[in-house]
C-alpha positions in Angstrom: -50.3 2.6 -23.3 -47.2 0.7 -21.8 -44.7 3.9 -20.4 -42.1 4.6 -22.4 -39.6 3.9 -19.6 -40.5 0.1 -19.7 -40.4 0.4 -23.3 -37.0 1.4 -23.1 -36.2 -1.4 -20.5 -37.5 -4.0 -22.7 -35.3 -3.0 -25.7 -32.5 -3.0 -23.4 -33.3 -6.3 -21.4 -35.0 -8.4 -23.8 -35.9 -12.4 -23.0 -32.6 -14.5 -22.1 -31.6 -11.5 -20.0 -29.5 -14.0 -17.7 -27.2 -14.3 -20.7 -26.6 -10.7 -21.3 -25.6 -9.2 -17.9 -21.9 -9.9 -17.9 -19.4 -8.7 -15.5 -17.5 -5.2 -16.5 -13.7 -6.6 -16.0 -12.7 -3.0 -16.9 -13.9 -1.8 -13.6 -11.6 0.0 -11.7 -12.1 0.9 -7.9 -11.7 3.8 -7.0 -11.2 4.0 -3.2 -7.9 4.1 -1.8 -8.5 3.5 1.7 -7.7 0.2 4.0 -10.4 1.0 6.8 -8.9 -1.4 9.0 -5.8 -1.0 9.0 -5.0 -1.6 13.1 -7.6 -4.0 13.5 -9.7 -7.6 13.0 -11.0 -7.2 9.5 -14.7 -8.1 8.9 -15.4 -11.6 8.2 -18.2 -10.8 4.9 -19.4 -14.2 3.3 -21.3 -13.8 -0.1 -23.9 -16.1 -0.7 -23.8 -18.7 -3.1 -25.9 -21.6 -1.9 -29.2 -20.8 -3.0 -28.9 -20.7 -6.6 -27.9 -17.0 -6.3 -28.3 -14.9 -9.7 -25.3 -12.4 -7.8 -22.2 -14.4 -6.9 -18.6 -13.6 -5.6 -17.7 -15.7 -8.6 -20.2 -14.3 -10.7 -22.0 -11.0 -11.5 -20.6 -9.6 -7.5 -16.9 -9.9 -8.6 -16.8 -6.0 -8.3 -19.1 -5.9 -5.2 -16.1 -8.0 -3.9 -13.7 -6.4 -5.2 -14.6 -3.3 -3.8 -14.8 -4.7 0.2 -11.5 -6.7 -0.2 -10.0 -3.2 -1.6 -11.1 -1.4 1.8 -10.5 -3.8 4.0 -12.8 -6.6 4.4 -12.0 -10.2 4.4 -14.4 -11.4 1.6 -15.1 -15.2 0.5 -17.8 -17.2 -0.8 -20.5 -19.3 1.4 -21.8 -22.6 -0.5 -23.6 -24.2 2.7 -26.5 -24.0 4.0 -27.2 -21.8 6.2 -26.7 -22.8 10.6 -25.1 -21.8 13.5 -22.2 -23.4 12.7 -21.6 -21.5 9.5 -22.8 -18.0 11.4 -20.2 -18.8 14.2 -17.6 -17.1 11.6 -19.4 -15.1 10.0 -19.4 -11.6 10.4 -21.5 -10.0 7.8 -23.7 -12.1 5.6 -24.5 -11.2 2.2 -27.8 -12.3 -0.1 -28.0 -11.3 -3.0 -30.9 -12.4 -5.2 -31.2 -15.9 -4.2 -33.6 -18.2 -6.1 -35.5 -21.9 -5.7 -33.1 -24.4 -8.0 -36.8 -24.7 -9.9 -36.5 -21.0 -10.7 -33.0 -20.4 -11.8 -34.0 -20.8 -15.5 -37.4 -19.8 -15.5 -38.5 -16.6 -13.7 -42.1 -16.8 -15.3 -44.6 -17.9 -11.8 -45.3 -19.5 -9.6 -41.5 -18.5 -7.6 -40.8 -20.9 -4.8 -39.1 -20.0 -1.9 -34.7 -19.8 -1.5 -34.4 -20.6 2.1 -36.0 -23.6 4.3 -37.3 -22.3 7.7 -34.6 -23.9 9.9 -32.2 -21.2 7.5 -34.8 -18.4 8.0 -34.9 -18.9 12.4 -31.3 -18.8 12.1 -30.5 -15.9 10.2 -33.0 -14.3 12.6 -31.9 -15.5 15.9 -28.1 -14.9 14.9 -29.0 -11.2 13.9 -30.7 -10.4 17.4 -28.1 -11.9 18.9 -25.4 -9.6 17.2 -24.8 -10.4 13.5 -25.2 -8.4 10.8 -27.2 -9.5 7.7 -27.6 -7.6 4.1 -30.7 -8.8 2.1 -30.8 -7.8 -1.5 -33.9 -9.0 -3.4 -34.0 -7.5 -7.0 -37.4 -7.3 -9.0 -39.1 -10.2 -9.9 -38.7 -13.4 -9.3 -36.1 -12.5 -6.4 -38.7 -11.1 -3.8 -40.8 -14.1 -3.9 -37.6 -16.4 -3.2 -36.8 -14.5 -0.4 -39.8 -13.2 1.2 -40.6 -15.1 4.0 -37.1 -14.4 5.1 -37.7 -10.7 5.1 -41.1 -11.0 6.3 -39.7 -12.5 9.6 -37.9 -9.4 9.8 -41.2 -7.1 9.2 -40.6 -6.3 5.9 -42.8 -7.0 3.3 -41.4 -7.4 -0.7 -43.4 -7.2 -3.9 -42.5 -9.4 -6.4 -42.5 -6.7 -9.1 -40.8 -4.4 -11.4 -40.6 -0.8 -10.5 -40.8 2.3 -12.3 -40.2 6.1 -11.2 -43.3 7.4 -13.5 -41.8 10.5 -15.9 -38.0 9.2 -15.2 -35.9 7.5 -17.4 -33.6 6.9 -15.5 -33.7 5.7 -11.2 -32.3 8.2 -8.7 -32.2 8.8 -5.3 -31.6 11.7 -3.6 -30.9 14.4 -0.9 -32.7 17.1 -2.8 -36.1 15.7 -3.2 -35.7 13.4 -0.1 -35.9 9.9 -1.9 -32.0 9.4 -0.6 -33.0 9.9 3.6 -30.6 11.1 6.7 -28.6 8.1 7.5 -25.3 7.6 8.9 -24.7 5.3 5.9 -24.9 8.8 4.0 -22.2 10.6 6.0 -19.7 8.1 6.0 -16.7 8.2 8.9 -15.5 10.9 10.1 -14.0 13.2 7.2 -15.0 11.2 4.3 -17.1 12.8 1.5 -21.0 13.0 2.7 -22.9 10.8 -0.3 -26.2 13.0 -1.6 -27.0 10.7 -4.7 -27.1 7.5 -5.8 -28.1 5.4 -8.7 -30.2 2.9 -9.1 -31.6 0.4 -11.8 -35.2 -0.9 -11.5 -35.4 -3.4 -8.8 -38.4 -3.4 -6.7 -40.1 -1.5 -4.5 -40.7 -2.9 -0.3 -42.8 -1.7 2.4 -40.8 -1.9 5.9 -41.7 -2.2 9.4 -41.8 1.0 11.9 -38.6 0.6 13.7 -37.1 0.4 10.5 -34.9 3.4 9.7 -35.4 3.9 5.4 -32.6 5.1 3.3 -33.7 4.6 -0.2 -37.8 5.9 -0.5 -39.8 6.5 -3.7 -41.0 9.9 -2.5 -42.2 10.7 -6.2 -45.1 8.9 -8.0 -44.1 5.3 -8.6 -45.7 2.2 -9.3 -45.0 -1.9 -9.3 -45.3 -4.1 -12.2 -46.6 -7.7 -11.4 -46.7 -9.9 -14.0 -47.0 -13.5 -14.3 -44.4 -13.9 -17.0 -40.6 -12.3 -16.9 -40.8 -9.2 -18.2 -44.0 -9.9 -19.4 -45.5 -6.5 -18.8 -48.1 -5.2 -21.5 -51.8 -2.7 -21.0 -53.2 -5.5 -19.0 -50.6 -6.1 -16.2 -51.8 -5.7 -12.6 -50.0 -2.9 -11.0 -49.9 -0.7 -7.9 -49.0 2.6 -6.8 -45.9 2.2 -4.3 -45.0 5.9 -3.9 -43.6 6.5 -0.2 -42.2 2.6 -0.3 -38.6 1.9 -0.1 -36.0 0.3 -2.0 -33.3 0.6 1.0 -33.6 0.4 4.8 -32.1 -0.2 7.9 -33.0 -2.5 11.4 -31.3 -2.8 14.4 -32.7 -5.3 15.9 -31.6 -7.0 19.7 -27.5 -6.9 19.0 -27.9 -7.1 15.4 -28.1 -4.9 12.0 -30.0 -5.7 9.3 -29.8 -4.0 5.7 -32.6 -4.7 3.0 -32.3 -3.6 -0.3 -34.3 -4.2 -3.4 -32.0 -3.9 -6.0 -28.9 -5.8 -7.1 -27.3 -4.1 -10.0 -26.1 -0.9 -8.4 -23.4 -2.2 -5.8 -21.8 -4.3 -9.0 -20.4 -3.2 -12.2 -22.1 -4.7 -15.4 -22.3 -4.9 -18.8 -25.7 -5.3 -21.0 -25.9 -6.6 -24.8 -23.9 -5.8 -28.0 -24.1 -2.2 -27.1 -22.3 -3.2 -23.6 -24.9 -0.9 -21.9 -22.8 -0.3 -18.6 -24.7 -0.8 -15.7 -24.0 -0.3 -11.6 -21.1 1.2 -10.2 -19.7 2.1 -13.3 -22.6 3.7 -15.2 -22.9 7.6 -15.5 -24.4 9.2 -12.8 -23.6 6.4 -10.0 -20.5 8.0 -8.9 -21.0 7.7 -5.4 -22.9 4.2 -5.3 -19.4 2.5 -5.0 -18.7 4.8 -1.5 -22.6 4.0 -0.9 -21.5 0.1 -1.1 -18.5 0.4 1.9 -20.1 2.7 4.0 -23.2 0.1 3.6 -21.0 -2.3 4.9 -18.7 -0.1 7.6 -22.3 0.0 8.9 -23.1 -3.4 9.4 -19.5 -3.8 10.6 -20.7 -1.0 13.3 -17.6 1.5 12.2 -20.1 3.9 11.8 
């Protein structure tokens, strides 16, 4: 028998789910703080050249307009990606990118976002001191972006995860799914974060000199279907407890965040009910502080 979580999910994300995740303009920020005040402010580019589902323009409005409202310098990338575009370029930001073939059909086979000329320099540029965050939701957005995270060590499943007994997705302190990381206690006097919320996503295995953040540390398992959201009794699945869904590499000069879910660093609405979703939904109260100490990190302010 199909879980009642993914029952639930279904309901709430039926077919033409593209269409019904619209951006919560009601969103209010709630940080007050310029963390740069005195100084150079980040340089943070969002991707939108590879036919990215989450978009500065798009469904990462509030992403955005959380970084701009602490400091950042935020804007849009629409090349592709070289050492000329990484020259000014601080931060890099991926978010769910996708094959043009894939955009409107998530069912497989999922091609590949980025040529390997994109994927070398994204990894030489990060060794050499840039700082790159990979988000790769659940299916198809693993697939499109896994050869770039396996040159990094990490290896994605191009799946739909589910916390087995839960509802709902969270991570934390107390049961040690949310792990020690600096990301966690913030700069100096700002409010330690001991839970966060997620919603679905996938789960990743990462390499040893990775640090995690985000771990399924209860029983979990990975959907894999070959149709979107095509998950019945006879869909192939695996058990992914102790894999992660956030982590950290430093790697040469460079910092690297991977994380394999979208939806909780935006805000979002979700059919007629207007289901909210990300940085607005109950019990996500400290994803948005999550989201800019994410970033002070790769910036190297903490």
């Amino acid at each position: 028998m199909m879980p009642q979580v993914f029952i639930l999910i279904l309901c709430l994300f039926p077919i033409g789910l593209n269409a019904q995740q619209l951006v919560d303009k009601h969103y209010q920020v709630k940080n007050t703080q310029d963390y740069f005040p005195n100084s150079n402010r980040p340089r943070v580019k969002i991707d939108a050249a590879h036919a990215n589902f989450h978009t500065l323009e798009g469904k990462y409005q509030p992403f955005a307009k959380v970084l701009s409202n602490a400091g950042f310098q935020v804007s849009s990338n629409l090349k592709s990606i070289d050492r000329d575009l990484l020259k000014s370029t601080d931060i890099l930001v991926i978010a769910n990118a996708l094959h043009p073939q894939n955009r409107r059909n998530w069912d497989l086979p999922n091609y590949p976002a980025f040529k390997r000329s994109e994927i070398e320099a994204l990894f030489n540029w990060v060794k050499a001191g840039g700082s790159l965050m990979l988000i790769a939701d659940h299916m198809p957005f693993p697939k499109a972006a896994e050869e770039l995270a396996e040159i990094f060590g990490f290896h994605f499943s191009n799946s739909y995860v589910e916390i087995l007994g839960s509802r709902e997705q969270y991570f934390e302190i107390s049961d040690n799914s949310l792990q020690s990381h600096a990301i966690l206690t913030g700069m100096q006097g700002s409010q330690s974060i001991s839970k966060v919320r997620g919603f679905m996503g996938q789960a990743f295995l990462s390499p040893p000199q990775a640090k995690p953040i985000m771990s399924f540390s209860k029983a979990a398992v990975a959907y894999m279907p070959k149709k979107s959201w095509g998950i019945n009794d006879d869909t192939p699945t695996i058990p992914v407890q102790g894999w992660h869904q956030g982590a950290s590499l430093e790697l040469g000069k460079g910092r690297l965040l991977v994380f394999g879910e979208a939806g909780m660093f935006t805000a979002q609405v979700s059919g007629k009910e207007q289901w909210k979703m990300g940085l607005a939904a109950k019990g996500a109260e400290q994803n948005e502080q999550f989201l800019i100490n994410s970033l002070l990190w790769l910036a190297r302010k903490i």
